[in-house]
C-alpha positions as CSV (number, residue, x, y, z in Angstrom):
1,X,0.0,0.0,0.0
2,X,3.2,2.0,0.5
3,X,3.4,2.6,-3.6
4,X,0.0,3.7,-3.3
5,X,0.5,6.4,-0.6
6,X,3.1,7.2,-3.1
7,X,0.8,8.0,-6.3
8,X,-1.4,10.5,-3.8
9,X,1.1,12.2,-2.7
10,X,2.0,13.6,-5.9
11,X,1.6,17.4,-5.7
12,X,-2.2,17.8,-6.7
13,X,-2.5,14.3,-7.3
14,X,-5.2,13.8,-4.1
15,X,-6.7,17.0,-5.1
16,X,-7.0,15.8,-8.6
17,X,-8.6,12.5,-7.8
18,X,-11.1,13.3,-5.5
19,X,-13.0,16.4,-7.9
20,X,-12.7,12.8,-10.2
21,X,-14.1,10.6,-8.3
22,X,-16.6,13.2,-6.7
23,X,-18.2,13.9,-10.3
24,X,-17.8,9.9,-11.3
25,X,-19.8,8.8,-8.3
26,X,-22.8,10.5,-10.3
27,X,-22.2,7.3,-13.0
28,X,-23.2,4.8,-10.0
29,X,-26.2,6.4,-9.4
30,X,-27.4,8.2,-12.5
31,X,-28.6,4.5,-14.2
32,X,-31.2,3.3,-11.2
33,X,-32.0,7.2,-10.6
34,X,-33.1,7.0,-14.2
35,X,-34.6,3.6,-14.3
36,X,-37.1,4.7,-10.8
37,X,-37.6,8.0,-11.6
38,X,-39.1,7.5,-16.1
39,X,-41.0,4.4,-14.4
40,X,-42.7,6.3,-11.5
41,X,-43.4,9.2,-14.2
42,X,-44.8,6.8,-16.7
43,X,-45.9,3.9,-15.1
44,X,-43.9,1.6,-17.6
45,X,-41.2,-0.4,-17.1
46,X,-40.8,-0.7,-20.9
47,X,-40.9,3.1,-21.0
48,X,-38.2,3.5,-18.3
49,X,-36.0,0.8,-19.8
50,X,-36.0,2.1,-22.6
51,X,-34.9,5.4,-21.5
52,X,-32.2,4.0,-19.9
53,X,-31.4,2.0,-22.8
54,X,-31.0,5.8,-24.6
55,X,-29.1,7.2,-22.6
56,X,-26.6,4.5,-22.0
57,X,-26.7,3.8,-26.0
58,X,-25.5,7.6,-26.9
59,X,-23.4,8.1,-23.9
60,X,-21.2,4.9,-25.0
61,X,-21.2,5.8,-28.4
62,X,-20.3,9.2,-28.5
63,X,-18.0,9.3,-25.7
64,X,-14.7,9.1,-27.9
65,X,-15.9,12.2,-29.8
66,X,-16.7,13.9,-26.4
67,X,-13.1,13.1,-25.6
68,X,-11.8,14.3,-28.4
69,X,-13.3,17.9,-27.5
70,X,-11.6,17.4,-24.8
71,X,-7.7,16.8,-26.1
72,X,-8.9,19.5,-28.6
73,X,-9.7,22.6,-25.8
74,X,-9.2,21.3,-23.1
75,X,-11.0,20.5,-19.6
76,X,-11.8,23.7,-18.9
77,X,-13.0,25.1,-22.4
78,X,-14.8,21.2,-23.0
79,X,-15.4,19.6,-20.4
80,X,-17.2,22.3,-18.1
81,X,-19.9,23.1,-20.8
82,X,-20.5,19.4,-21.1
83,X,-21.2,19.2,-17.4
84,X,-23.3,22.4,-17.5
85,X,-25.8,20.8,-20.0
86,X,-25.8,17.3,-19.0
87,X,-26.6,18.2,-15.2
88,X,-29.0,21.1,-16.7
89,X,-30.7,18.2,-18.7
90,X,-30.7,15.9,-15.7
91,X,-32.2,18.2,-14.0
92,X,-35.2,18.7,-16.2
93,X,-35.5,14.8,-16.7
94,X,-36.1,15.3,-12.5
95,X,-38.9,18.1,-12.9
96,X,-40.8,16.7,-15.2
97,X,-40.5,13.1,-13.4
98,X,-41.2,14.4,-10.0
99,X,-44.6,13.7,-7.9
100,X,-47.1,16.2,-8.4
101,X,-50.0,15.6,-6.3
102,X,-53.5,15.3,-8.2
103,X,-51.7,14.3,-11.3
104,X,-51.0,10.4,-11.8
105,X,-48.6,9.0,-14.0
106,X,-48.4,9.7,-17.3
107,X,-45.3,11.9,-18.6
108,X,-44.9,11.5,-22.3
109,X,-42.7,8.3,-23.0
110,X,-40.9,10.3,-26.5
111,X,-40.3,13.6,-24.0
112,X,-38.3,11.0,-21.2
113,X,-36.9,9.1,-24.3
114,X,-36.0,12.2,-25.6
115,X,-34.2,13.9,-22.6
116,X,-32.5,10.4,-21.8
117,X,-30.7,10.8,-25.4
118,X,-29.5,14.2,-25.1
119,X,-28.4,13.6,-21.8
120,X,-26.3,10.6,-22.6
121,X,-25.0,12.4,-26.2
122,X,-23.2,15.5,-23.3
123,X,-22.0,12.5,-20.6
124,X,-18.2,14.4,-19.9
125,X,-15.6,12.1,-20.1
126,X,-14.3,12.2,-16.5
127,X,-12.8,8.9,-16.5
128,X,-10.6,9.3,-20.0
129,X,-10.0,13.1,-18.8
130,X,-8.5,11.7,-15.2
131,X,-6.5,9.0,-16.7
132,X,-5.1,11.8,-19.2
133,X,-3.8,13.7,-16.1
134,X,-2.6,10.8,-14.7
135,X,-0.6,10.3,-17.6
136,X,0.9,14.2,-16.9
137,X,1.3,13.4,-12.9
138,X,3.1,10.1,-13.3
139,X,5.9,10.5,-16.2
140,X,7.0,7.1,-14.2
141,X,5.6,4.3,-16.1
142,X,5.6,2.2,-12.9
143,X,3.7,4.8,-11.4
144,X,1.5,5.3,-13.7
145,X,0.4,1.9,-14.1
146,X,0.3,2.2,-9.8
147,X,-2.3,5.3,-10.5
148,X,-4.7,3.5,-13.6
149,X,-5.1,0.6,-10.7
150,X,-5.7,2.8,-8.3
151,X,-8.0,4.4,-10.7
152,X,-10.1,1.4,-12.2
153,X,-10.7,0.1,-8.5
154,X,-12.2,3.3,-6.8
155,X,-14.2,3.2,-10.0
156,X,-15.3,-0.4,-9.5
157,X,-16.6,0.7,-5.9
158,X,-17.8,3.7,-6.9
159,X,-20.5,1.9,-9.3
160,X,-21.0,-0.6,-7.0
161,X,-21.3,2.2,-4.0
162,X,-23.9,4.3,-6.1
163,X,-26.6,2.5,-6.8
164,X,-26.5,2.1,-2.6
165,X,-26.4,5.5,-2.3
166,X,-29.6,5.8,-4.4
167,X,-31.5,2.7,-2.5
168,X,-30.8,5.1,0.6
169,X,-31.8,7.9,-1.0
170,X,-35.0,6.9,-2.2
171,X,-36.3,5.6,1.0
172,X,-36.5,9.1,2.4
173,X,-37.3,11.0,-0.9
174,X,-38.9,10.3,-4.4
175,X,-37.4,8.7,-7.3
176,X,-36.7,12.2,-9.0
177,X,-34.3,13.4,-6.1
178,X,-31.6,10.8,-7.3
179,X,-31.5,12.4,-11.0
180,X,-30.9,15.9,-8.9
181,X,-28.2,14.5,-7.1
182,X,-26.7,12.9,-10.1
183,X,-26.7,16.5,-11.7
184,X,-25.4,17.7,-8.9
185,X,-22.2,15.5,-8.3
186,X,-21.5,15.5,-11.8
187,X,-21.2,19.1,-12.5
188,X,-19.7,19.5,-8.5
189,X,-16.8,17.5,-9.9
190,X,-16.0,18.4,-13.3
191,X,-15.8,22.2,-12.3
192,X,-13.0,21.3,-9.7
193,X,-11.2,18.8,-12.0
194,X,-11.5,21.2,-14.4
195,X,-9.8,23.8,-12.3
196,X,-6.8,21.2,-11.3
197,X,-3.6,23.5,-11.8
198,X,-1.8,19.9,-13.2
199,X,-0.9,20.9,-17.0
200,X,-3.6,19.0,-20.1
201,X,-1.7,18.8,-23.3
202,X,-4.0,20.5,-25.8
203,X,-4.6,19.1,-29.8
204,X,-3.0,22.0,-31.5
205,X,-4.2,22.7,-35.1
206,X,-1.5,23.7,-37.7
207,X,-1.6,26.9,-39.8
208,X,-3.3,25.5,-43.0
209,X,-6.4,23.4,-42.9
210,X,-5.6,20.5,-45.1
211,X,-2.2,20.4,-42.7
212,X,-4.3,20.5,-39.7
213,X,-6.5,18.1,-40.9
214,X,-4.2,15.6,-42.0
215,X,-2.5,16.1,-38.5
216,X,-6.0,15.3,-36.7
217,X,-6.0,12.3,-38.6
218,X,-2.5,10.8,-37.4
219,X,-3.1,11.7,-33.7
220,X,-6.6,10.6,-33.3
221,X,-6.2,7.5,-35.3
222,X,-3.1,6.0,-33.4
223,X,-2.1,3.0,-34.8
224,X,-1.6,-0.2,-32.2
225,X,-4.9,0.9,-30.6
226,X,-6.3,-2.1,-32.2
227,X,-5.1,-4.5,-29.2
228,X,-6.2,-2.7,-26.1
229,X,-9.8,-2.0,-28.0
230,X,-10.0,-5.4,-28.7
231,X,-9.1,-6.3,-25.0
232,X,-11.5,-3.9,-23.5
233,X,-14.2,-5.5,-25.3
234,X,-13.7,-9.0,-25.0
235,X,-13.7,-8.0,-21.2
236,X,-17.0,-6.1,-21.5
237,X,-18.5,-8.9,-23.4
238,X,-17.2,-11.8,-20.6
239,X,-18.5,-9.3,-17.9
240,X,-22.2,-9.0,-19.6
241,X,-22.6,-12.4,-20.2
242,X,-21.8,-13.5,-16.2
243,X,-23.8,-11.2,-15.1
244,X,-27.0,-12.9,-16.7
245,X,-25.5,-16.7,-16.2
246,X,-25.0,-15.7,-12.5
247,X,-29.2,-15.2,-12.4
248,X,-29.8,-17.9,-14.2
249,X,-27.4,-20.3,-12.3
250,X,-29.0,-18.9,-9.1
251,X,-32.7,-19.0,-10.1
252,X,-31.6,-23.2,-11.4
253,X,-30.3,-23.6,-7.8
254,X,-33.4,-21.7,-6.3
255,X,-31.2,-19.3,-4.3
256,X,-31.9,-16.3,-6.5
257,X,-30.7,-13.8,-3.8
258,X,-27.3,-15.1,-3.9
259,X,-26.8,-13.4,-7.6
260,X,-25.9,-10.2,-5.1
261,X,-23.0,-12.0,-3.5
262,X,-21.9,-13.6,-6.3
263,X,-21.1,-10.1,-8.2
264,X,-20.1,-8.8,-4.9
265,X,-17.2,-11.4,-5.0
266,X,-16.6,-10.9,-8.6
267,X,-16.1,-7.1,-7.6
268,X,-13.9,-7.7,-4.9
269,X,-11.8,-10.0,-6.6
270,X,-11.4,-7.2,-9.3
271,X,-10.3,-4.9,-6.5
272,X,-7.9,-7.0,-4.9
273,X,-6.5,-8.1,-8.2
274,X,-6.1,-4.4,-9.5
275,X,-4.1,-3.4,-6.1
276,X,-1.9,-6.5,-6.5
277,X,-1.2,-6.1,-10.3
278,X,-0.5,-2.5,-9.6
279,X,1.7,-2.9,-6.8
280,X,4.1,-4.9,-8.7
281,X,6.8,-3.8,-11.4
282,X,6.6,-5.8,-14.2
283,X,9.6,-6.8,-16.4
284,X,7.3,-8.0,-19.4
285,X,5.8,-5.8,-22.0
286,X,2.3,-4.6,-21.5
287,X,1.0,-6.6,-24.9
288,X,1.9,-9.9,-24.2
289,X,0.9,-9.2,-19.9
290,X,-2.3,-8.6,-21.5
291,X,-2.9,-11.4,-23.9
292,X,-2.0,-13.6,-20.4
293,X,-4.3,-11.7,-18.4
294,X,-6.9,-11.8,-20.7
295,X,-6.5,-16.0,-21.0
296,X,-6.3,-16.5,-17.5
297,X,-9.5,-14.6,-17.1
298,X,-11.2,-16.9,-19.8
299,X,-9.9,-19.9,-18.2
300,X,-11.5,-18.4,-14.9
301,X,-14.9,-18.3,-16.4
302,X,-14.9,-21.7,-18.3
303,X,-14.1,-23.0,-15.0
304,X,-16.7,-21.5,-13.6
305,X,-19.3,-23.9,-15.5
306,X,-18.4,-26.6,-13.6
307,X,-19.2,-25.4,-10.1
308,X,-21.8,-27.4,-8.2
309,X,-23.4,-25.0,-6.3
310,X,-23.2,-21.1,-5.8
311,X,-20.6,-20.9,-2.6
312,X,-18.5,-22.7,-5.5
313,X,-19.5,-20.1,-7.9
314,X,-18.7,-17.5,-6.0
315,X,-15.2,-18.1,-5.4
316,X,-14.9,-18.7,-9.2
317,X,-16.4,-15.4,-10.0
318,X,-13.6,-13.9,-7.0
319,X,-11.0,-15.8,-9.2
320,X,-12.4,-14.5,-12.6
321,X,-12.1,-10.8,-11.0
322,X,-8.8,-11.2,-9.8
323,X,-7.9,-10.4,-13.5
324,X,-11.0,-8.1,-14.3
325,X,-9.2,-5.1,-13.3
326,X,-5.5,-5.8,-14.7
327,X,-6.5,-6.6,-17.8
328,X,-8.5,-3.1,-18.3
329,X,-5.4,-0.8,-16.6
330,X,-2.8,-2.7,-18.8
331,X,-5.2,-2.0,-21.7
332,X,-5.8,1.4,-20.7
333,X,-1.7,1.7,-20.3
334,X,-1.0,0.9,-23.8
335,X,-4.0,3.0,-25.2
336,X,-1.7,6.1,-23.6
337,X,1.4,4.7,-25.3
338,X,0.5,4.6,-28.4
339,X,-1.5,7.6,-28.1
340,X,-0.3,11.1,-29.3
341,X,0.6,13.6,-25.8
342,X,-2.6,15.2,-27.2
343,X,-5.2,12.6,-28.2
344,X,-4.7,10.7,-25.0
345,X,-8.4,11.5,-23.6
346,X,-9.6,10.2,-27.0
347,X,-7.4,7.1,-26.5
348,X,-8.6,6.5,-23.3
349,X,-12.3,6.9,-24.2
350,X,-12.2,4.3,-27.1
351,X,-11.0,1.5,-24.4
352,X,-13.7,2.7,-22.3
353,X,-16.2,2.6,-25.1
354,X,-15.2,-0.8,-26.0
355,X,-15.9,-2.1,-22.4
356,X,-19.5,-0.9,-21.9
357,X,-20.4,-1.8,-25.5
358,X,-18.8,-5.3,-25.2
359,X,-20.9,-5.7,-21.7
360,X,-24.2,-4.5,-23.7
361,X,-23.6,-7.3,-26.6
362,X,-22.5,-9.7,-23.7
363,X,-25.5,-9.7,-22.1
364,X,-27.7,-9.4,-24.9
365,X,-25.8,-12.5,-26.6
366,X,-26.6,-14.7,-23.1
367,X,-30.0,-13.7,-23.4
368,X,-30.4,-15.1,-26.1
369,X,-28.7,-18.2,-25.3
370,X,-30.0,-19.1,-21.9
371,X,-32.4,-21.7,-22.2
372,X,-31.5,-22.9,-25.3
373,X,-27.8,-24.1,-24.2
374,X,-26.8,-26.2,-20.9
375,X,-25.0,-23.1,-18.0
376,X,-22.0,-24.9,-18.6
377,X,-22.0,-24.6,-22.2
378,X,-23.0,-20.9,-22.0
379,X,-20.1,-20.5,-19.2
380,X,-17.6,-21.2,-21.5
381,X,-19.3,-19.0,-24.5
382,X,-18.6,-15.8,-22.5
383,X,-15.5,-17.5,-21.8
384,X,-14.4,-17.2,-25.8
385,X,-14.0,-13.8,-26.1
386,X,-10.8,-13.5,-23.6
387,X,-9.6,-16.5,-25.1
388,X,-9.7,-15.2,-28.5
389,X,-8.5,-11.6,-27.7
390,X,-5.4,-13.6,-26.1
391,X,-5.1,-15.8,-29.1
392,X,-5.1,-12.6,-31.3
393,X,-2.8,-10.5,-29.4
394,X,-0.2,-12.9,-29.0
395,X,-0.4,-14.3,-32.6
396,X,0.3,-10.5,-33.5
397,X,3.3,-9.9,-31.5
398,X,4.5,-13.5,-32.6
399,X,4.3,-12.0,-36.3
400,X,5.6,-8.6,-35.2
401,X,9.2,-10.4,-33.6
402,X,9.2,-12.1,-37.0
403,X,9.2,-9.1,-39.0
């Protein structure tokens, strides 16, 4: 923990991380706040998933573009207006969702479906942004890669912490007050990340256009950013998918409230894993570590098939997530190496973007196949797509020594 203590005391590194992890705490609770507050409004829980579908759909997908606003002007210039709108808009998606005596439920399904898009399409990149800064606190490699653990974990807890949060918060208030707070964490932290004195390098355009723009082309297209992508998304997609197989294993076993524990170990393998991977100073490369993380994790899962109850599945899910969180800072590491000083946000994002959209597909993909498949079939399905990003990555690097 020594190395640790270490990374925070960097000058303006505790600062720094806090305003972070102050605004990212709104990403825990934003989702459920959502979900409660379009189906108390409407009265529809196809309504309010499908708001929450929206919003998580356009804040995924446009999130490297956001981040590329941000290595173009900067935090303060970027990343503040994107806060100012998105909590504005969150806000509005809690007036017009709020109880209003005499009135029952019946607020217009396209005007939440609506606000949910916009809201998700201004979602500031906080977590790219504070791994950029990272990158500018910790010219150490060893430290660096000491900070994105540090980073990924507190994330982990924060999504795990806010959703909590809301449970609490709704037992004392209505469903709308959570979409307030949400707006009001958010923009909270972004304006005092934003002011962080620690240096952003900022995209500068040449003097010609057609320069410029062949210059924005190079530095937002990096090339080698194909791995860690590829990583991030098999991750996402094995993380989906075991998600769904631990309800359905539970519901087989007719222990359904176990699924809670069982995700609780896989998070707190994740965190243990990410401090012990961190702590450590590797002597390998980052590309093959990864391509080993990323197959151990598969094996993890496959494994995981053949447990006979869910105490047994448990501890497989804690030994699955002991490799959760190294595999996504080693991707996230490489991402910043190959990576441009000033398209690093952008780098970051893309990894990021790759996770959430592989955990979408994952558990879309399980749905599909629960029921039709034995567990233990579908256990090692969502165990492929580690296996194969390993079998890729180190195929590549084989080729790469060869030429």
């Amino acid at each position: 923990m020594h190395s640790y203590a270490a990374v925070l005391r960097t000058p303006h590194a505790l600062s720094t991380f806090g305003a972070a992890l102050l605004g990212r705490l709104s990403y825990g609770t934003v989702s459920l706040s959502l979900a409660l507050a379009a189906k108390n409004a409407s009265g529809s829980l196809a309504v309010a998933g499908t708001a929450l579908a929206l919003f998580g759909a356009t804040s995924v997908v446009l999130s490297p573009v956001r981040a590329g606003l941000v290595d173009r002007y900067g935090p303060r210039r970027a990343l503040v207006p994107m806060a100012v709108v998105y909590a504005a808009l969150l806000t509005v998606f809690a007036l017009v969702t709020r109880d209003q005596p005499g009135a029952g439920a019946g607020t217009s399904a396209v005007t939440l479906g609506a606000l949910a898009v916009c809201a998700g399409a201004c979602t500031p990149p906080l977590g790219p942004t504070m791994r950029t800064l990272w990158s500018q606190l910790m010219p150490d490699r060893r430290m660096l890669q000491r900070a994105y653990s540090l980073d990924g974990v507190a994330e982990e807890l924060l999504l795990v912490a806010g959703p909590l949060l809301v449970g609490i918060l709704v037992a004392y208030a209505e469903p709308a007050a959570g979409v307030a707070v949400s707006a009001a964490l958010v923009l909270a932290g972004t304006v005092a990340l934003a002011l962080s004195p620690v240096p952003f390098p900022v995209r500068r355009g040449s003097g010609r256009r057609g320069s410029a723009r062949r210059e924005r082309t190079t530095r937002t297209r990096p090339r080698g950013l194909g791995q860690p992508v590829l990583a991030a998304a098999g991750v996402g997609l094995c993380l989906g998918g075991l998600d769904l197989l631990a309800i359905a294993f539970t519901e087989e076993q007719h222990r359904p409230g176990a699924v809670a524990w069982i995700l609780a170990a896989l998070s707190a393998g994740s965190a243990v894993g990410g401090l012990a991977y961190g702590a450590v100073s590797w002597r390998s490369a980052a590309r093959p570590r990864l391509a080993l993380i990323c197959a151990a994790l598969g094996a993890a899962l496959a494994a995981a098939g053949l447990a006979p109850n869910v105490y047994a599945l448990g501890a497989a899910a804690a030994v699955a997530g002991l490799f959760v969180a190294p595999a996504l800072t080693t991707a996230y590491l490489i991402a910043d190496e190959t990576a441009a000083p000033d398209a690093r946000t952008q780098a970051g994002a893309w990894v990021n973007t790759a996770v959430n959209a592989g955990s979408s597909g994952g558990t879309a993909l399980v749905g599909v196949l629960v029921g039709r498949l034995p567990l233990s079939l579908c256990f090692v399905l969502v165990a492929a797509p580690a296996l194969i990003c390993a079998a890729v990555t180190l195929h590549g690097e084989n080729h790469r020594k060869r030429h």
